[in-house]
C-alpha atoms as an extended CHARMM CRD file, in Angstrom:
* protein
*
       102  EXT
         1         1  UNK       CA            140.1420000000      144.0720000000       54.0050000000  PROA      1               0.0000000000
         2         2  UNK       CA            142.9350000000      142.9450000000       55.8340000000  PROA      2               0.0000000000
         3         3  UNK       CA            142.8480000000      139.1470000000       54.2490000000  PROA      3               0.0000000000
         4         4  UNK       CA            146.9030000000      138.9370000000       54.2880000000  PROA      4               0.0000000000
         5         5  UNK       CA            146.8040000000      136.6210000000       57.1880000000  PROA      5               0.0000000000
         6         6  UNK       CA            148.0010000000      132.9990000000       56.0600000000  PROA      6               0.0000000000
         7         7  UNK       CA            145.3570000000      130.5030000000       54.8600000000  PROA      7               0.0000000000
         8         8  UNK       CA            145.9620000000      128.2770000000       57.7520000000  PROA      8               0.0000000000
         9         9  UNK       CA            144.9770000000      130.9900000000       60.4330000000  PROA      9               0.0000000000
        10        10  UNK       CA            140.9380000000      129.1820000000       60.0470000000  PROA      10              0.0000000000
        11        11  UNK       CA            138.9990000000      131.8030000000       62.6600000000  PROA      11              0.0000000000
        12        12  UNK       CA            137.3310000000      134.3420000000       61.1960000000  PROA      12              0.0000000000
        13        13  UNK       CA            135.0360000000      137.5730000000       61.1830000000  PROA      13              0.0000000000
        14        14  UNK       CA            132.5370000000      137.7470000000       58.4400000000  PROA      14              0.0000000000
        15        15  UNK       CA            129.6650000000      140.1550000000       57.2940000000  PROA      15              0.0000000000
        16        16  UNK       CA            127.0440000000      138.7850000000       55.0970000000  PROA      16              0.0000000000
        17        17  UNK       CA            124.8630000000      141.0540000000       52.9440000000  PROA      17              0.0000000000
        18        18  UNK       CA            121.6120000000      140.4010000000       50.8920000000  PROA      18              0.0000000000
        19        19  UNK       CA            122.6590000000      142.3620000000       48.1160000000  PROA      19              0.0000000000
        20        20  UNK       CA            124.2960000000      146.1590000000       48.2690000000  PROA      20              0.0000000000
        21        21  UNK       CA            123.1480000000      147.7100000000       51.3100000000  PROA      21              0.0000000000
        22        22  UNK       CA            120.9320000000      145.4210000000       51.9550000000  PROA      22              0.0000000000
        23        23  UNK       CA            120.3530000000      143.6640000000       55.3250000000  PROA      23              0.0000000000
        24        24  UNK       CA            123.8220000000      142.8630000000       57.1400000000  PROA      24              0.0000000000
        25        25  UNK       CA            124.4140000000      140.0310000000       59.2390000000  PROA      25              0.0000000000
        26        26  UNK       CA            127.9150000000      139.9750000000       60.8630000000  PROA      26              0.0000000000
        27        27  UNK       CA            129.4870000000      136.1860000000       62.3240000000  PROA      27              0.0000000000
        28        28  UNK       CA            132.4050000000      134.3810000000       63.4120000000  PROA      28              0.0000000000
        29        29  UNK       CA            133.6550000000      130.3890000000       62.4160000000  PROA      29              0.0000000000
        30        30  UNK       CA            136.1780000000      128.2450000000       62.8690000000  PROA      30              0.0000000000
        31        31  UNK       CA            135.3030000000      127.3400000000       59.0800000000  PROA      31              0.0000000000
        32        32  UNK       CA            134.5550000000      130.3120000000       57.0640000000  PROA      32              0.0000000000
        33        33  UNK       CA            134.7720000000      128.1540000000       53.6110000000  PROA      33              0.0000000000
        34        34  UNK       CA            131.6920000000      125.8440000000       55.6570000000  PROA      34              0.0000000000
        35        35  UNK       CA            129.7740000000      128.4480000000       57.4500000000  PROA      35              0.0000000000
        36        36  UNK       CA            129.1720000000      130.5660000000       54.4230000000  PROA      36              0.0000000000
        37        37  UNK       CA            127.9060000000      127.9040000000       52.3230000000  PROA      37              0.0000000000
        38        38  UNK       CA            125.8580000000      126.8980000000       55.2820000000  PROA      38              0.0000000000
        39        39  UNK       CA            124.3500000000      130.4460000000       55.0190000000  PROA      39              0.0000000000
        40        40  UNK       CA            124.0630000000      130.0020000000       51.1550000000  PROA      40              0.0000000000
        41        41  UNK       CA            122.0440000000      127.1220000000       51.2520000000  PROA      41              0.0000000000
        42        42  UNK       CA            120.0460000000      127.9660000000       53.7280000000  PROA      42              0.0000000000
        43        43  UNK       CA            120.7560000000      124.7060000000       55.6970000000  PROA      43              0.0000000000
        44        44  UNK       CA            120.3060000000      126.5620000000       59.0310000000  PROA      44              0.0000000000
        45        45  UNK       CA            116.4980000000      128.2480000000       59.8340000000  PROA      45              0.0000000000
        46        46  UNK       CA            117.3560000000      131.6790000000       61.4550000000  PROA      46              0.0000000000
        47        47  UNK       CA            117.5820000000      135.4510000000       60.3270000000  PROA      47              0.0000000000
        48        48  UNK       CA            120.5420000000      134.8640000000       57.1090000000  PROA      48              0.0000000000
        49        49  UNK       CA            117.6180000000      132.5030000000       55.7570000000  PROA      49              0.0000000000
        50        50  UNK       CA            115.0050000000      134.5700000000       56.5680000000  PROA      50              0.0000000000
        51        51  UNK       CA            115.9010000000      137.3820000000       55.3920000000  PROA      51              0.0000000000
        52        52  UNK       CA            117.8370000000      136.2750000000       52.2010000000  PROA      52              0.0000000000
        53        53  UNK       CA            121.7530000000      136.9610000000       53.7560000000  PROA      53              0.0000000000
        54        54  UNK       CA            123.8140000000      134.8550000000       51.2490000000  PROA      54              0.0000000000
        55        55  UNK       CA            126.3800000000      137.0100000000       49.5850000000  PROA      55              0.0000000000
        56        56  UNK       CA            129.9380000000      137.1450000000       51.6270000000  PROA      56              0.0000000000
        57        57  UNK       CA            130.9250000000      140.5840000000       51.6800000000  PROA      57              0.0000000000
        58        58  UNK       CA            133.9260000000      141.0730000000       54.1000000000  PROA      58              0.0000000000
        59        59  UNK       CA            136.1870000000      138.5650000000       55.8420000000  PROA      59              0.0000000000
        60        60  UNK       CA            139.1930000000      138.8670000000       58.1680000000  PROA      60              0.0000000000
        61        61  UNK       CA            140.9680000000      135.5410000000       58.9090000000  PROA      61              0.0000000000
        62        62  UNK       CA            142.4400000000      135.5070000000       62.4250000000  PROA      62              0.0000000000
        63        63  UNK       CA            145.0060000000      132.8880000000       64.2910000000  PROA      63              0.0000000000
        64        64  UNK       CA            142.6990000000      133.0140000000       67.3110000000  PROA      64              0.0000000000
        65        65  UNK       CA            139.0180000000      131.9780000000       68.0860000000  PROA      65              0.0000000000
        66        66  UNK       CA            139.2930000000      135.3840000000       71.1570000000  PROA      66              0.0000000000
        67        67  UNK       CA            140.9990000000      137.3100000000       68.4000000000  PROA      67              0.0000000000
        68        68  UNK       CA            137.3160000000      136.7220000000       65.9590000000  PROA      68              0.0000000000
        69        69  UNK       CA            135.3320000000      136.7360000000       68.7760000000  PROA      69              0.0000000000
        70        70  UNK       CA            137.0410000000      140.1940000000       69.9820000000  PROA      70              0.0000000000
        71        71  UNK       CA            136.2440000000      141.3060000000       66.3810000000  PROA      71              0.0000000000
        72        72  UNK       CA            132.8440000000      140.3570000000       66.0030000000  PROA      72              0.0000000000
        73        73  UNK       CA            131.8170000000      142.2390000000       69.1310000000  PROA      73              0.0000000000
        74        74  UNK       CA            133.3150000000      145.3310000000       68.0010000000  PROA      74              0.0000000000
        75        75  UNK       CA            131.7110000000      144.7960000000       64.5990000000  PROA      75              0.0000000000
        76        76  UNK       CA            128.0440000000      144.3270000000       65.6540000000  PROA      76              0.0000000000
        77        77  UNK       CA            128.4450000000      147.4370000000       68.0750000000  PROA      77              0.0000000000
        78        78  UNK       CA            129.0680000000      149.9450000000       65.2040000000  PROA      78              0.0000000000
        79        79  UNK       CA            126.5340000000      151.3680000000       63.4190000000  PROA      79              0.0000000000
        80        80  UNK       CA            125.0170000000      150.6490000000       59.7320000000  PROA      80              0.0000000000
        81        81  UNK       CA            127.2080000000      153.0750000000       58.0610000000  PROA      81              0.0000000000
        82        82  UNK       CA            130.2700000000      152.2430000000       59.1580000000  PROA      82              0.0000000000
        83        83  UNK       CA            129.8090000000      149.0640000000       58.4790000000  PROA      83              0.0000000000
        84        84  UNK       CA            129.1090000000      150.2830000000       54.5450000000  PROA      84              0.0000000000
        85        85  UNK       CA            132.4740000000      152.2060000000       54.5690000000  PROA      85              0.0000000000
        86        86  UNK       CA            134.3300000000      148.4900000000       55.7880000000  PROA      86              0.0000000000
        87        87  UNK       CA            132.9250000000      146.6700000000       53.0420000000  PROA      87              0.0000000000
        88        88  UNK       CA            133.1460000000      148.9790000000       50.4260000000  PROA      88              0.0000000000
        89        89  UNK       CA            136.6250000000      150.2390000000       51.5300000000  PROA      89              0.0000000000
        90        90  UNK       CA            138.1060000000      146.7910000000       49.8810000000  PROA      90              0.0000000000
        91        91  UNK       CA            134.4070000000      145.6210000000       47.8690000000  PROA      91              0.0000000000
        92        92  UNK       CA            133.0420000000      149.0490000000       46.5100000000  PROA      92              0.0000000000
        93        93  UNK       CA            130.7130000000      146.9140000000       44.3550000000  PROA      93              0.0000000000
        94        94  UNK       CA            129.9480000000      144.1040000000       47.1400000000  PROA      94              0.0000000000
        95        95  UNK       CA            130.6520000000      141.2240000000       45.3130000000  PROA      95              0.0000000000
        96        96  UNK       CA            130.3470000000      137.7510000000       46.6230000000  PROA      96              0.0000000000
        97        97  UNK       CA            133.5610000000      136.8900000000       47.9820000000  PROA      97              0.0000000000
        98        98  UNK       CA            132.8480000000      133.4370000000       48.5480000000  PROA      98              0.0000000000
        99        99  UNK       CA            134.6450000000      131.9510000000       45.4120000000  PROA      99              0.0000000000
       100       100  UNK       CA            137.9370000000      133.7220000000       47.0670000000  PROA      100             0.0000000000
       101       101  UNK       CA            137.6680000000      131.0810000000       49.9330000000  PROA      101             0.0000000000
       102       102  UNK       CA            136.7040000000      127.6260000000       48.2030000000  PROA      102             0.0000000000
């Protein structure tokens, strides 16, 4: 996970998980530290809250809102597995990184 980035770069590309390779959900904030509580608590109806998405699994901060975006894209067009291999390439046990951002 390439998280080297300063703090104040505040974009970012995130992948959600249920639990270990369980369903995957894939964003992109302005306000990671927000948006994944938002998906913790449920606070927005969709699929993360259907489907029981609250466990942040991967992150890369970026300076620019085009720079997440341009990841995000290329993240949802991958497949399942490679997706896996990111996550557990830096989080072989997929803990919640969310206490890493708050």
């Amino acid at each position: 996970m390439d998280n080297l980035e300063p703090v104040h770069a505040n974009n970012a590309v995130y992948i959600m998980a249920s639990g270990k390779h369980g369903t995957l959900y894939v964003g992109v904030t302005s306000n990671l530290s927000r948006r994944v509580q938002e998906h913790r608590e449920g606070a927005t109806p969709g699929f993360t809250a259907r489907y029981g998405v609250t466990r942040l699994v991967w992150f890369r901060r970026c300076y620019t809102v085009v720079e997440a975006i341009r990841w995000e894209k290329r993240l949802k067009k991958y497949r399942r597995d490679w997706k896996i291999n990111l996550i557990e390439e830096d989080n072989p046990h997929w803990d919640d990184l969310f206490p890493q951002i708050v």
